[in-house]
N, C-alpha and C positions, 0 to 999 in steps of 0.2 A: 575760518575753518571751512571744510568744505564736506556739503553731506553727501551720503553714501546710499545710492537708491539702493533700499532692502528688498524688491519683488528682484527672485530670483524664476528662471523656466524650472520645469521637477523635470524631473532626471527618472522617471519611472514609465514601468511597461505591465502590462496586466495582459495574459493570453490564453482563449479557454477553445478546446477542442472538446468538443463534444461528440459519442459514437452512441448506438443505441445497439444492443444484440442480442439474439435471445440465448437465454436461460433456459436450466433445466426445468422440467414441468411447464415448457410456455412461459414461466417468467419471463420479464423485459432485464434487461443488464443494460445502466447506463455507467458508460464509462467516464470521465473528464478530467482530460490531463489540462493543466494549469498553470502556467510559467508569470510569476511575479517577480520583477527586476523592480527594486527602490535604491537605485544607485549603489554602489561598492564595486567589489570586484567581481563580480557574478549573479546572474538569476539563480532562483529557487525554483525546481519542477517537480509535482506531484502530480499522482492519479489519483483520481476518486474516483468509486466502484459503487454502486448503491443495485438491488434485488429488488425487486417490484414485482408484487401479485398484479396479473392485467385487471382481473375481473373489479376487484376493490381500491388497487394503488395504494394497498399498505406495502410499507418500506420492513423487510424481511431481513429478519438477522439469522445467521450460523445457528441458534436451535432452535428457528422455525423449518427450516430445511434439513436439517440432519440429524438426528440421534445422538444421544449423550455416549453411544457405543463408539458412532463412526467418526465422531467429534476426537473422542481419544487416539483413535486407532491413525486417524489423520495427524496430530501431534506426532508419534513416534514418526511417522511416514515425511512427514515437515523436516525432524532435525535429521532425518538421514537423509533425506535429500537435500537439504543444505548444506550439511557435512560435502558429499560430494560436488556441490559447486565450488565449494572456499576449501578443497582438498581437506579435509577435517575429519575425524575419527572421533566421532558422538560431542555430545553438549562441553566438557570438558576443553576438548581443541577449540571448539568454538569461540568458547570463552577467551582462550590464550589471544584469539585473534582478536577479541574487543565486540564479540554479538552477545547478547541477552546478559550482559555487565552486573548490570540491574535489577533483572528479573529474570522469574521465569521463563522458560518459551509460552509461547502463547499463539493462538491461531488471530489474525488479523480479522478485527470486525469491518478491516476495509477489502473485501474481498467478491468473487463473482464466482457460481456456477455454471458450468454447462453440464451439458449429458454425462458426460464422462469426465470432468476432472473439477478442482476447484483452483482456484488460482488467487493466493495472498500477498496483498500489496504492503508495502513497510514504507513511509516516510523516511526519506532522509535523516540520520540521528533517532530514529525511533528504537531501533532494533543494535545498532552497528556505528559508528564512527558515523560521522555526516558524510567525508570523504568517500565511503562507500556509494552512496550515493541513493535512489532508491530503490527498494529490494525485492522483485518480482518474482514467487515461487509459486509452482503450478505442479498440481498434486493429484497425481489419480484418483478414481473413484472406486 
């Protein structure tokens, strides 16, 4: 018989881009999109978005920075502007197309301020089909 060396090379990629930018109030916005390839037919790419106070470098969530008012007000503002990127007519069409299946809408804890808008990140399959891909919506203030 004859044996068969098992040390195979890996077949994988790991890629990190990192941006830093500021935020409303002086916050720091660090950005970092991600590409992890483990062999198949394709890599995977996300963003990570993370809020940072300068003064303390506490890590800032959606109601350290905005009001339980502007939080809502920004949800209806969310599904009509989604609605018009995927041609859609309120949460209903959405759905038919395969967004929020699952759940309700919901504002992304992965997301970034500036002065004037907010901008919500969706993974791949989080929100939508994976096929979709990931889902970048940017939303006035």
């Amino acid at each position: 018989t004859q044996e068969r060396d098992s040390t195979q090379l890996l077949n994988w990629e790991f890629a990190l881009d990192s941006k830093l930018m500021r935020g409303r109030n002086g916050n720091i916005v660090v950005l970092q999109h991600l590409r992890v390839y483990e062999g198949g037919r394709s890599a995977v790419e996300y963003t990570l978005s993370r809020n940072i106070e300068p003064e303390t470098l506490k890590l800032l969530s959606i109601s350290d920075l905005l009001s339980a008012d502007e939080r809502q007000r920004l949800t209806s503002d969310f599904i009509r502007q989604m609605g018009g990127m995927y041609h859609c007519d309120g949460i209903g069409d959405l759905r038919k197309k395969g967004f929020f299946v699952d759940a309700e809408p919901y504002l992304s804890s992965n997301f970034y301020i500036t002065d004037g808008a907010v901008t919500f990140i969706y993974a791949p399959g989080e929100i939508a089909p994976a096929a979709e891909g990931e889902i970048i919506i940017t939303v006035e203030l």
